[in-house]
N, C-alpha and C positions, 0 to 999 in steps of 0.2 A: 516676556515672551508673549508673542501671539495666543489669544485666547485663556488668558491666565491674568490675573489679578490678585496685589499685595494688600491682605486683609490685614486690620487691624493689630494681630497678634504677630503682625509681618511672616507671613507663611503666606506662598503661592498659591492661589484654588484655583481652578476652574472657572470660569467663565459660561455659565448656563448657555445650554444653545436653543433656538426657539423648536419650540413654541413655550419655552419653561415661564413662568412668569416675572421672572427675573432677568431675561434676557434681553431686555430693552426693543425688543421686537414688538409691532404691533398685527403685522401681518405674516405668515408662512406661506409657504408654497409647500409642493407636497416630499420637496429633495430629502428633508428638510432646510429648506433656505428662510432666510429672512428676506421679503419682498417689502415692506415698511417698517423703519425704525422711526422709533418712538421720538422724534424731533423737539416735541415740547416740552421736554426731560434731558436735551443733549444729547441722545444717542443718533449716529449718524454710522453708515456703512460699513465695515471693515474689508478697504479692496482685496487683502490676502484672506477672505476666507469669508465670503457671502451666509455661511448660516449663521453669523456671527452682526453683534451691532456695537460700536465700543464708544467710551463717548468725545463728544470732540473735544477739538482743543481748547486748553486751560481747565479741565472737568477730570476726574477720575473716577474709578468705578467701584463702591464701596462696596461689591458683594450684593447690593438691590438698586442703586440710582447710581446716577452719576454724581458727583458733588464739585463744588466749584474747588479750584486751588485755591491754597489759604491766602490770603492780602500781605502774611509776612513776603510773599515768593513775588519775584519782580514781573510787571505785566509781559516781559521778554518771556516768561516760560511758556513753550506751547503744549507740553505734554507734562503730563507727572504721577505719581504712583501713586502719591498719596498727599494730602492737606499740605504736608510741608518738604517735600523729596520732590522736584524737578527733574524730569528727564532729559528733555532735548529744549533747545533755546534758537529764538529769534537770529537771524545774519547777523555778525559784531559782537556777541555776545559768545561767552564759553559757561560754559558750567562747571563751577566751582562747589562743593559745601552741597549738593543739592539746591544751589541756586543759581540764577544767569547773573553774570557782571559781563562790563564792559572787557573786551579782548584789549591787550598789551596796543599801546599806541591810539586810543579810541578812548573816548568821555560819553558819560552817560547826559546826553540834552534832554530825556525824558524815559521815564520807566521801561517807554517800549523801544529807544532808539537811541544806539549808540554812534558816535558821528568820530569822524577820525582825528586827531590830534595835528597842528601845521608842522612843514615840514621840519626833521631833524630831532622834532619832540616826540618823548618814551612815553612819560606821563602827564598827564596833562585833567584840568577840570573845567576847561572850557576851549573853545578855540584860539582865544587870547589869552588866555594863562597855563605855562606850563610851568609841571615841579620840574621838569628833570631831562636832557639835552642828552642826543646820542654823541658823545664824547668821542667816543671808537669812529664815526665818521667826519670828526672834524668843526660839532656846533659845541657851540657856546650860549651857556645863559645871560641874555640881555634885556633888562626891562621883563621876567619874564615869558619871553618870546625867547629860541633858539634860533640864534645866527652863525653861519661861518664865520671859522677864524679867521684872525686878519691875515691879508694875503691870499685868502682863497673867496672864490663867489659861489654863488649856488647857483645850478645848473639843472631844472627840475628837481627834485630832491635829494642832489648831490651838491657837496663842496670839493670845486675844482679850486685847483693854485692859478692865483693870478698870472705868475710867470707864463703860463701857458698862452697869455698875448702880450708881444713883445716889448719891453723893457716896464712894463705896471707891477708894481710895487702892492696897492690897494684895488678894490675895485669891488662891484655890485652888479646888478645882473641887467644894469644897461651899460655897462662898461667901465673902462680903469676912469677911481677915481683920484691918484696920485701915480708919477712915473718916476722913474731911478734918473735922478740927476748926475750919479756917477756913470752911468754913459751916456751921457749927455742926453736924455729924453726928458721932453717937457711936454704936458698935457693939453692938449688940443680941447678945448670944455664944449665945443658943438658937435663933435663926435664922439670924444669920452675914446680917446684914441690918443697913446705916445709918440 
């Protein structure tokens, strides 16, 4: 909560307000407000509540400084409570455990960025390798990569049924690649058309 910080003994205190010398202020006004926080220490403004200075992101407020987040927490955290307790995290990322990981469908390219998974793929550790293919929408794992089943194409990030262009049996997302010779359709190979 606003104005409040998790000491050491994990109990909430107060947050010194200036002109206290703990208050990461270096100047007051007479409201009492904070007119300069102490920037070379990481304290920077608190829009909800100007006599206040709290520290920025990646820093929490140990009761006298600010202190960096610990290096076990991933560079996705932007807020945290304490050395190793993450609050809030980077776009793509969730907070798990008190730490940011990559959200469902998304791989971590780098501590501070998670990138999204191709399509059809749950899980995944890079953009060319996936663990694990959304099945319930009709891919399959191949080489790694998830592809529609046979019979169907992908249509942005869906698997449509080839049936859906007339008498194509197989097909991909420039068109049928084999046609139902049981009614008599045969594949046209410069239109990719039965």
């Amino acid at each position: 909560m606003a104005g409040f910080y998790l000491a050491p003994d994990n109990t909430c205190q107060p947050v010194a307000l200036c002109p206290a010398n703990n208050s990461g202020c270096v100047t007051c006004d007479a409201t009492p407000s904070c007119s300069v926080c102490d920037a070379v220490n990481h304290f920077i403004g608190d829009l909800s509540n100007p006599a206040l200075c709290v520290c920025q992101a990646g820093y929490y407020f140990d009761g006298n400084l600010c202190q960096p987040c610990s290096a076990t927490l991933t560079d996705a955290c932007l807020t945290c409570a304490s050395q190793n307790l993450c609050l809030s995290c980077q776009t793509n990322f969730t907070l798990t455990n008190g730490n940011c990981v990559c959200l469902s469908q998304y791989y971590s390219f780098n501590p501070s960025t998670c990138l999204e998974c191709s399509s059809g793929c749950l899980i995944c550790s890079s953009a060319s390798m996936c663990q694990a293919c959304d099945t319930a929408n009709h891919f399959v794992m191949l080489n790694s990569t998830c592809t529609c089943l046979d019979g169907m194409y992908l249509n942005g990030n869906t698997c449509l049924l080839c049936a859906a262009i007339p008498g194509c049996l197989t097909c991909t997302q420039a068109g049928c690649t084999s046609c139902d010779p049981t009614f008599g359709f045969t594949l046209n190979p410069s239109s990719q058309i039965c």
